[in-house]
C-alpha positions as CSV (number, residue, x, y, z in Angstrom):
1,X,-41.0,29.8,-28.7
2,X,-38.9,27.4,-30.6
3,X,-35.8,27.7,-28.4
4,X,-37.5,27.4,-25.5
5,X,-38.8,24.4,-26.8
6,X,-35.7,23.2,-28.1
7,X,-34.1,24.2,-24.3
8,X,-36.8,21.6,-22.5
9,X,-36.0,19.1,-24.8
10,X,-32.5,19.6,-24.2
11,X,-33.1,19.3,-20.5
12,X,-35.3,16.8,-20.0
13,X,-33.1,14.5,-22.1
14,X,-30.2,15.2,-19.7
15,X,-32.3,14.3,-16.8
16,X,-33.6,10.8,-18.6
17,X,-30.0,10.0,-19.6
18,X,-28.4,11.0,-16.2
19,X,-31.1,8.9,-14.9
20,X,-30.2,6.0,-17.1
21,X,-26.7,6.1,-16.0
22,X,-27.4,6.3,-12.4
23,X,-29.9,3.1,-13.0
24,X,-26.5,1.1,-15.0
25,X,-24.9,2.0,-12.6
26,X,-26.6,0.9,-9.3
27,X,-27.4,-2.1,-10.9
28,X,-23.2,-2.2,-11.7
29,X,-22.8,-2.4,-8.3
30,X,-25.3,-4.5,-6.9
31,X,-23.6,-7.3,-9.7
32,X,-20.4,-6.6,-8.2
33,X,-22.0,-7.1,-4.6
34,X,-20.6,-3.4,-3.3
35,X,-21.4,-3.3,0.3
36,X,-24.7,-1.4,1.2
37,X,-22.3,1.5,2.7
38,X,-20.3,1.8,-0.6
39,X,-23.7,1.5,-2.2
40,X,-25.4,4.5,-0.5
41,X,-22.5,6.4,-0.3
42,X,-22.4,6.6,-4.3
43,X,-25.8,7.1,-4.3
44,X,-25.7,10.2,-2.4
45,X,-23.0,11.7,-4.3
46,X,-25.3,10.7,-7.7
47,X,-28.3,12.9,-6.3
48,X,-26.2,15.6,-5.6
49,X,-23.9,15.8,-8.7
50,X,-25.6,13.5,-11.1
51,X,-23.3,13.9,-13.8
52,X,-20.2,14.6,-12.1
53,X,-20.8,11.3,-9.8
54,X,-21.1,8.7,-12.7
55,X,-18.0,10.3,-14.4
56,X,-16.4,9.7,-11.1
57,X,-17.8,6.4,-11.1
58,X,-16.5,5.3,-14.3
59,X,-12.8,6.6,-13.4
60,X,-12.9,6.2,-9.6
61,X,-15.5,3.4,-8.3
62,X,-14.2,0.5,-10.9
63,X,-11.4,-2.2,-9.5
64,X,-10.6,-5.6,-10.6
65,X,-12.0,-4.9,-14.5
66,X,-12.5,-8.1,-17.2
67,X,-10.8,-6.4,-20.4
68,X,-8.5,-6.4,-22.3
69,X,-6.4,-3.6,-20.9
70,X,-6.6,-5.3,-17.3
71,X,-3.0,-6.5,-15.7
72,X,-2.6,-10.0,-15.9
73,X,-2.9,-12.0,-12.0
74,X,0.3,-12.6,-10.3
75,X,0.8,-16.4,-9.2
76,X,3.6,-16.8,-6.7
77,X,5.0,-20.2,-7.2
78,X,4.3,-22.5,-4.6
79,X,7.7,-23.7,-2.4
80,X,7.8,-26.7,-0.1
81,X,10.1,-25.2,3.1
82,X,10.6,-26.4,6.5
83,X,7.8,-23.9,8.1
84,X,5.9,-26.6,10.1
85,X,4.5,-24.2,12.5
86,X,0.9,-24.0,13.0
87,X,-0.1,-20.2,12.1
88,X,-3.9,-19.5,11.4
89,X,-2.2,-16.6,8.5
90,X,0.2,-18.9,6.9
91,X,-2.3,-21.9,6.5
92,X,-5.1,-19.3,4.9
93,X,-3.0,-17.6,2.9
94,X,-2.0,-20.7,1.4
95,X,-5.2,-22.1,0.7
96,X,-5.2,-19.0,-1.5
97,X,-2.5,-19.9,-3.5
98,X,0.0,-17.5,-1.6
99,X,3.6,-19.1,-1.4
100,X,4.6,-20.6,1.3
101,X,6.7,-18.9,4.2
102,X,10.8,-18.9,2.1
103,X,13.5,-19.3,4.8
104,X,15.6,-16.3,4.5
105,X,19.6,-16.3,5.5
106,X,19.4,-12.9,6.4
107,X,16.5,-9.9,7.7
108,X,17.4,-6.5,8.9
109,X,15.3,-3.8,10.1
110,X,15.6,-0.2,9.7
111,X,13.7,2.6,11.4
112,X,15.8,5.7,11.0
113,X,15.7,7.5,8.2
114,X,20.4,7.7,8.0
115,X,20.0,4.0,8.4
116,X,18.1,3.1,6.0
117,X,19.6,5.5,3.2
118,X,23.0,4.0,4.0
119,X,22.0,0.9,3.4
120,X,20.2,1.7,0.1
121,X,23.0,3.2,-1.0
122,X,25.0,0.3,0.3
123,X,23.0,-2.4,-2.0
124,X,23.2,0.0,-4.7
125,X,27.4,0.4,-4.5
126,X,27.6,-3.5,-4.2
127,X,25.5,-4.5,-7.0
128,X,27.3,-6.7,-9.6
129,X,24.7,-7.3,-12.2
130,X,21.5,-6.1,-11.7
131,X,19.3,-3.5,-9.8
132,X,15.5,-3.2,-9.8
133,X,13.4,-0.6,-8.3
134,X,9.4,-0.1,-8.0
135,X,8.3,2.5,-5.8
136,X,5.3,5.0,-5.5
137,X,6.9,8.1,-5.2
138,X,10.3,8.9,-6.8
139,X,10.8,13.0,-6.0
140,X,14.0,14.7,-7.8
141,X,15.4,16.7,-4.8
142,X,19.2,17.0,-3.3
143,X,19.1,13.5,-1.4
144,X,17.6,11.6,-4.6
145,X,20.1,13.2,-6.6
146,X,22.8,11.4,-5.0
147,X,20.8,8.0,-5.4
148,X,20.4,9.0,-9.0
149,X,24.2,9.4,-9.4
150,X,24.8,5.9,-8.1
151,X,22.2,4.7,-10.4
152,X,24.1,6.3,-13.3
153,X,27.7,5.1,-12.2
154,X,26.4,1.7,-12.1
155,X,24.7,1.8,-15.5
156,X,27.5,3.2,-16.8
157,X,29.3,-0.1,-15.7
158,X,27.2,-2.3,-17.5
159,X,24.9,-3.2,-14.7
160,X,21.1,-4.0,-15.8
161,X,19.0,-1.3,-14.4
162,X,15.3,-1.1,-14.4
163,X,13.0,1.7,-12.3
164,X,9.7,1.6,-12.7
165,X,7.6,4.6,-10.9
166,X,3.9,5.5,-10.6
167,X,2.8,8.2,-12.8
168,X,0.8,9.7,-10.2
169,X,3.0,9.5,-6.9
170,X,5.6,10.5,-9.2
171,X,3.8,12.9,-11.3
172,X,7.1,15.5,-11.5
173,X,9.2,13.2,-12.5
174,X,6.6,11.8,-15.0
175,X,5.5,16.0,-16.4
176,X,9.7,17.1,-16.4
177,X,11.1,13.3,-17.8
178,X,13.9,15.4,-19.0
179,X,16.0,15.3,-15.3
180,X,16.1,11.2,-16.0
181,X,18.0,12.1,-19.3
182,X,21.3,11.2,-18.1
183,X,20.3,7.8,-16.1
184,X,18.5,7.1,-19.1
185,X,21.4,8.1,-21.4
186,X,23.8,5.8,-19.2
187,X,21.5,2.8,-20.3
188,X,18.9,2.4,-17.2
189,X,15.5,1.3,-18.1
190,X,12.4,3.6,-17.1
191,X,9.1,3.5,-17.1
192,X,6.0,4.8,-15.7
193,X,3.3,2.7,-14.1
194,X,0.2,3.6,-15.9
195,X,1.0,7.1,-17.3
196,X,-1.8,9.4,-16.6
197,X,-1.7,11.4,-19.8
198,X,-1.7,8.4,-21.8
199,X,-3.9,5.0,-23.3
200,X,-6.4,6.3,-21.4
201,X,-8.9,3.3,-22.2
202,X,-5.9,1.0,-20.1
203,X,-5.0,3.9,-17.4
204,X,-7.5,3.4,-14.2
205,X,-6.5,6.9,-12.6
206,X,-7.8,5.5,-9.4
207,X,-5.7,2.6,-9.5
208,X,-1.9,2.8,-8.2
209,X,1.3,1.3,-7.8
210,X,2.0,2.0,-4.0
211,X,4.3,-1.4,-4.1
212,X,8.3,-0.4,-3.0
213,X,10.3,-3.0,-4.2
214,X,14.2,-2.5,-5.1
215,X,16.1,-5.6,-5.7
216,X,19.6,-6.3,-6.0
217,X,21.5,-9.0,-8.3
218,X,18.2,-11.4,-7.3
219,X,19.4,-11.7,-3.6
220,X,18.7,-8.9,-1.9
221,X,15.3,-7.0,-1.5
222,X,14.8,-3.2,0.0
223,X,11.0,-3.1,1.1
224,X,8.4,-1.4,3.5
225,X,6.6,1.8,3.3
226,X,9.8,4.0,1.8
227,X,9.9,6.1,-1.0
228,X,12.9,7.6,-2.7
229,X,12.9,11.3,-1.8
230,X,14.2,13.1,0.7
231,X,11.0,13.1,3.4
232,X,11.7,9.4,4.1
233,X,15.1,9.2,4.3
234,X,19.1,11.0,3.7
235,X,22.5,10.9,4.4
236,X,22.2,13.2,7.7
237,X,19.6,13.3,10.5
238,X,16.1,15.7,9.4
239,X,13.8,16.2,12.7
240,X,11.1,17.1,9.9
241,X,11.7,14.1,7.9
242,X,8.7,11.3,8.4
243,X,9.3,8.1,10.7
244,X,8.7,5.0,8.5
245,X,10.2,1.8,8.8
246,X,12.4,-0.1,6.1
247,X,13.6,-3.7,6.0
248,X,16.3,-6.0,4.3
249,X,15.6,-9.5,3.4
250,X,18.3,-11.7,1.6
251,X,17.9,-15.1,0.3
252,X,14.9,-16.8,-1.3
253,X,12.4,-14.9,-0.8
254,X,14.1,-12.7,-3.5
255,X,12.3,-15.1,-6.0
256,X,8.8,-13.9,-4.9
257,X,10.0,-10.1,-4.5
258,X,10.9,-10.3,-8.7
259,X,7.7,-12.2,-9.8
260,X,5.9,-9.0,-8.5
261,X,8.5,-6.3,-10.2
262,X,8.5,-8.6,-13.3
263,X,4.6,-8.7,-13.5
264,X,4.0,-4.9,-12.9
265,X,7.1,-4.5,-15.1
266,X,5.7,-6.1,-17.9
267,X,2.6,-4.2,-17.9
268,X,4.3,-1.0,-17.8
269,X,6.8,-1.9,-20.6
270,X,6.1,-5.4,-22.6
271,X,9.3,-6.9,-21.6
272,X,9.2,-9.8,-20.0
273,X,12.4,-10.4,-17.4
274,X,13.1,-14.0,-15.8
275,X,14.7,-14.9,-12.7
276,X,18.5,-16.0,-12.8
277,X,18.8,-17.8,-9.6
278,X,22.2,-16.9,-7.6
279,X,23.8,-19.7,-6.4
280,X,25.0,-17.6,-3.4
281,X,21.4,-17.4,-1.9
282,X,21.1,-20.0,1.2
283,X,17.7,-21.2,3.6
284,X,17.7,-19.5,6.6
285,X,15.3,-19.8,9.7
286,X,14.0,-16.0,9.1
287,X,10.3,-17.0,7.1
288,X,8.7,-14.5,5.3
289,X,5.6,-14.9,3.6
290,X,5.2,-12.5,0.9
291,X,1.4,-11.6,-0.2
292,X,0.8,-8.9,-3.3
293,X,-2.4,-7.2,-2.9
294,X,-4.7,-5.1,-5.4
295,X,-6.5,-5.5,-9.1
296,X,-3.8,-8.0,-10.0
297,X,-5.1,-10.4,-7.9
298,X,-8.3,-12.4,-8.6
299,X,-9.3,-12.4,-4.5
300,X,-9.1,-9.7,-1.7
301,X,-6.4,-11.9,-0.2
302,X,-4.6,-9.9,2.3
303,X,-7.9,-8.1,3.6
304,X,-9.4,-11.9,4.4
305,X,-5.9,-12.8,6.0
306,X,-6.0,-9.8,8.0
307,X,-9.5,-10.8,9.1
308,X,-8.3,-14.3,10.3
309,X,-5.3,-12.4,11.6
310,X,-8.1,-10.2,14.1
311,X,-9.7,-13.2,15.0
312,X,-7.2,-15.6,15.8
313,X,-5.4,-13.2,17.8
314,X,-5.1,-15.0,21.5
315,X,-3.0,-11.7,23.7
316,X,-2.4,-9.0,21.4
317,X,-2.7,-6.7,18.1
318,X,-0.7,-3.7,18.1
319,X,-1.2,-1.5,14.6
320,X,0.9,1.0,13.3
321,X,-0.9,2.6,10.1
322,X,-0.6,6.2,9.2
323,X,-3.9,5.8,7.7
324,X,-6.6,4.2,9.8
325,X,-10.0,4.4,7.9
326,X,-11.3,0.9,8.1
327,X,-14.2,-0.5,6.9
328,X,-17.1,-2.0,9.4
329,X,-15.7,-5.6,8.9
330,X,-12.3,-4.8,10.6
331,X,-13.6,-2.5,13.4
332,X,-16.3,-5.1,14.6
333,X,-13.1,-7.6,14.6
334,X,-11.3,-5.5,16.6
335,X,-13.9,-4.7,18.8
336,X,-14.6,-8.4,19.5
337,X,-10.8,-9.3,19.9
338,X,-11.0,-6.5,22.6
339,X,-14.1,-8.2,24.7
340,X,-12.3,-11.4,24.1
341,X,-9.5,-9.9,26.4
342,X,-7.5,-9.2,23.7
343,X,-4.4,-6.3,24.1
344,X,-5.5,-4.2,21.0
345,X,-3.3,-0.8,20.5
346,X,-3.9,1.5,17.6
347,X,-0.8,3.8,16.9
348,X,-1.3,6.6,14.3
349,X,0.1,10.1,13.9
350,X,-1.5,12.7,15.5
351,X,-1.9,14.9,12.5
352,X,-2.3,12.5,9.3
353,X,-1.3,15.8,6.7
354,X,-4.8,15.1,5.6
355,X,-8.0,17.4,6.6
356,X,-10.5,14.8,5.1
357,X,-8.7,12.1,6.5
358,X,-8.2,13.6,10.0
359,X,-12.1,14.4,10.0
360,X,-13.1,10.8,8.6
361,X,-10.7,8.7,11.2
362,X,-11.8,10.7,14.2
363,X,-15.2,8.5,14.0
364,X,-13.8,5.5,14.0
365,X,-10.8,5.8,16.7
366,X,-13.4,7.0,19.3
367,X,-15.6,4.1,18.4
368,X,-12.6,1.6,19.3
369,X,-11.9,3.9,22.7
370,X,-15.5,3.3,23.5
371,X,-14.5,-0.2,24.1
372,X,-11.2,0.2,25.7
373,X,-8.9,0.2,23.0
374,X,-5.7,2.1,23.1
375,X,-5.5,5.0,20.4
376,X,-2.0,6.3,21.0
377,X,-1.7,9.7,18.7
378,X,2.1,10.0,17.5
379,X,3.3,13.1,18.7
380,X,6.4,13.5,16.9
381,X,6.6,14.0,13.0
382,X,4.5,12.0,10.2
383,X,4.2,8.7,11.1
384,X,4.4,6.8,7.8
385,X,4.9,3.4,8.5
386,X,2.5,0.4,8.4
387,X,3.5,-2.4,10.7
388,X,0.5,-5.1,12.5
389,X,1.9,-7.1,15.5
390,X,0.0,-10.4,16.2
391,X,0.6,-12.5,19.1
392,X,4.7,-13.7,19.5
393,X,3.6,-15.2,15.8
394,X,4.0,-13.0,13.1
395,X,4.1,-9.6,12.3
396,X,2.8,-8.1,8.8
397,X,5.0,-5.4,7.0
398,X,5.0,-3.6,3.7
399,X,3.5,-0.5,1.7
400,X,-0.3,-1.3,3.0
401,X,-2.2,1.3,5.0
402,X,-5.3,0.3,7.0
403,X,-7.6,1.9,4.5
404,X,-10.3,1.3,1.8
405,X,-7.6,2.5,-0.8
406,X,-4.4,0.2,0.0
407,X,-7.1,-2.8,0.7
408,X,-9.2,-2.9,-1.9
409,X,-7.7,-0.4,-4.9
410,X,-3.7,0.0,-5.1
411,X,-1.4,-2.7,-6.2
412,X,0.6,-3.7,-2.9
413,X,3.0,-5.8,-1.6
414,X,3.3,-7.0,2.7
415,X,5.0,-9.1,3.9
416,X,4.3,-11.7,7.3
417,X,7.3,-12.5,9.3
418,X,7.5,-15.7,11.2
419,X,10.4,-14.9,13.3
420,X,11.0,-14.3,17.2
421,X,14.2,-11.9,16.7
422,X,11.6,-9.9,14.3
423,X,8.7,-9.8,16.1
424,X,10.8,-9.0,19.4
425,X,12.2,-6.2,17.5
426,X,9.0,-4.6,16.4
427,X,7.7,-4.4,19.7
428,X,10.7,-2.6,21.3
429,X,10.4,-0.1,18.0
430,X,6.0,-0.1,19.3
431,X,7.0,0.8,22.5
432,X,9.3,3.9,21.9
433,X,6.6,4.8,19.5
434,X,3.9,4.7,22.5
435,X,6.5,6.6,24.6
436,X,5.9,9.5,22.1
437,X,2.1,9.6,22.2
438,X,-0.8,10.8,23.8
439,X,-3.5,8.8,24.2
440,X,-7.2,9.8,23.7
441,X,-8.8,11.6,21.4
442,X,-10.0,15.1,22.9
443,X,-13.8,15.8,23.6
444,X,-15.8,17.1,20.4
445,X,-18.7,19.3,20.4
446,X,-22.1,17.5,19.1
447,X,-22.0,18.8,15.4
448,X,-18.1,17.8,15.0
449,X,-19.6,14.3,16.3
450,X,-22.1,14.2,13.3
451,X,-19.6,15.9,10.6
452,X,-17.4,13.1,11.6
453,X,-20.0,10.6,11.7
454,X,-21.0,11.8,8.2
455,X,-18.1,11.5,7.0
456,X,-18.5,7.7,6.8
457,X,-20.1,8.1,3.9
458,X,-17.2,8.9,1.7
459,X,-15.1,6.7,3.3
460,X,-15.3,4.2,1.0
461,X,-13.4,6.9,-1.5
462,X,-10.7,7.9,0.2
């Protein structure tokens, strides 16, 4: 009798205190003004895994915390250069405190995976002083091996070398640190972007460094959506290996590229770094505007740009995202940039290597085709790269995916590039993409319409 009453007690103070929880924590997000689809989407999750949801909560649903453990907001220093062109993405960008567009003496593109190795391996071999490297994912296989080697013969020359890798994307690397022993040995700096077995009142599992940054004696910057490891790129052609796109920038936007590093450097290690200008660095007429994205800054920055980017667009947007799980803000834009008379073209791998995210995209690319927008399905291998072509204007580069994660949750970095050569360059690399498409998505039965219209729901989480 006594244990049974002890057992209700038990169970009805679970219920009150799950229910307490799930009260803090609606009224959590209604402070933080979540929108109602976020909101009800949490919701649901609560009434069917009480307990399991708010944990989830607590690690997965918080971004952009007040405390004391929270990464400290990058500020781009402002630069007066000779971009007087009227662009509707510069001019709101600035008003958010982004730098201006930096003149660049040199900007090279790279979308094959032999091409952009080389030239990785290039800037590594030249190097005089210093190298510095931030990427997601840094996999230990034969290709990275040989990058690892050059690491360790330029360490081993006195060069200054810092690589700082996210815990997660890099989790092998981060569970067997002993294959770093000898680039460590040789003097090279690493560190691990919020280690996930570790300070676990500062590590926000849900929130990653996806930035890929490598800099070069503060003049020349590797960026875009490559890893290191041997899917992205390697000294000989791979018909498996994923199709992503890399570029070279060298001059002063360099600058901007190290404030980033520096920042999400310090917060891994407590070292601060500073800038030695190279005297060798010239303007150019190639303009990049460089915008870091996630916790670390105080505004959604690039997701507003890209909404003025949707809006102000006059003849086209062509998108390249391997990822394409947008929220209701971006589709209604696209949607009305279509009735305006707009050319909108979504290109996207056929097969994302995802089952959740194949299901909860499926929704959304038939609702643009409804309209008459162009969903081209890459037929060829993973399509990995993120590239956004507006107008003859600009085109936006980088490590950001069209999705609720690279928006609004991992630290990222883009890039918009003011340049004709570029943009003209982009759209020849577009149209051999389309070349290897399909377009439309296949006819669905009625409940794969509403398992992919459910799927909405947890679309905010992925």
């Amino acid at each position: 009798m006594s244990m049974n009453f002890a057992n209700i007690v038990l169970y009805n103070s679970l219920v009150i205190i799950s229910d307490i929880f799930i009260i803090l924590v609606f009224i959590h997000m209604i402070y933080k003004k979540r929108t109602p689809t976020g909101i009800i989407a949490w919701l649901l999750f609560m009434l069917l895994l009480p307990y399991i949801a708010v944990l989830l909560y607590l690690v997965f649903g918080l971004r952009k915390r007040e405390n004391r453990y929270k990464k400290n907001p990058i500020r781009l220093q402002k630069r007066t250069q000779s971009f007087h062109k009227k662009n509707p993405i510069h001019d709101i960008l600035k008003t958010y405190g982004i730098a201006d567009a930096t003149g660049n003496e040199h900007f090279e593109l790279f979308t094959d995976s032999v091409g952009a190795y080389e030239k990785l391996m290039s800037c590594i071999k030249d190097a005089k002083k210093s190298i510095y490297i931030s990427t997601y994912i840094f996999e230990y296989d034969d290709v990275t091996k040989e990058i690892i080697d050059a690491l360790i013969e330029k360490a081993n020359k006195g060069l200054e070398i810092k690589i700082l890798m996210d815990s997660l994307g890099s989790i092998r690397l981060y569970l067997f640190q002993g294959q770093l022993k000898e680039l460590r040995g040789a003097g090279a700096k690493i560190e691990f972007f919020m280690p996930v077995f570790k300070m676990p009142f500062r590590n926000y599992i849900n929130l990653r460094n996806h930035r890929k940054i490598y800099i070069f004696d503060n003049k020349r910057v590797l960026s875009g959506g490559m890893n290191i490891s041997h899917e992205y790129f390697g000294p000989n052609v791979d018909k498996a290996r994923w199709k992503d796109i890399f570029f070279l920038s060298e001059g002063a936007s360099s600058e901007l590229f190290f404030e980033i590093f520096a920042s999400d450097w310090f917060y891994a290690s407590q070292e601060k770094i500073g800038f030695v200008k190279n005297s060798t660095v010239n303007a150019g007429d190639t303009f990049l505007q460089v915008v870091p994205s996630g916790p670390d800054m105080s505004k959604d920055v690039l997701y507003e740009a890209l909404l003025c980017a949707i809006y102000s667009a006059k003849e086209r947007i062509w998108i390249v995202t391997p990822y394409f799980i947008p929220n209701n803000s971006i589709v209604e834009a696209l949607i009305i940039a279509k009735h305006k008379g707009v050319d909108v073209k979504l290109i996207t791998p056929k097969d994302s290597k995802h089952i959740l995210v194949n299901l909860t995209r499926s929704s959304y690319m038939r609702e643009l085709e409804e309209v008459g927008i162009e969903v081209a399905l890459y037929n060829g291998t993973m399509l990995h790269a993120k590239a956004i072509l507006f107008d003859d204007t600009s085109v936006m580069l980088g490590s950001v995916n069209l999705d609720n994660r690279s928006l609004f949750l991992n630290y990222e970095v883009a890039v918009f590039v003011y340049s004709p050569k570029t943009i003209t360059d982009i759209e020849s690399w577009m149209n051999k993409l389309l070349l290897n498409s399909s377009g439309g998505l296949t006819k669905i039965s009625t409940p794969r319409a509403i398992l992919e219209n459910l799927m909405r729901i947890i679309a905010p989480q992925l």
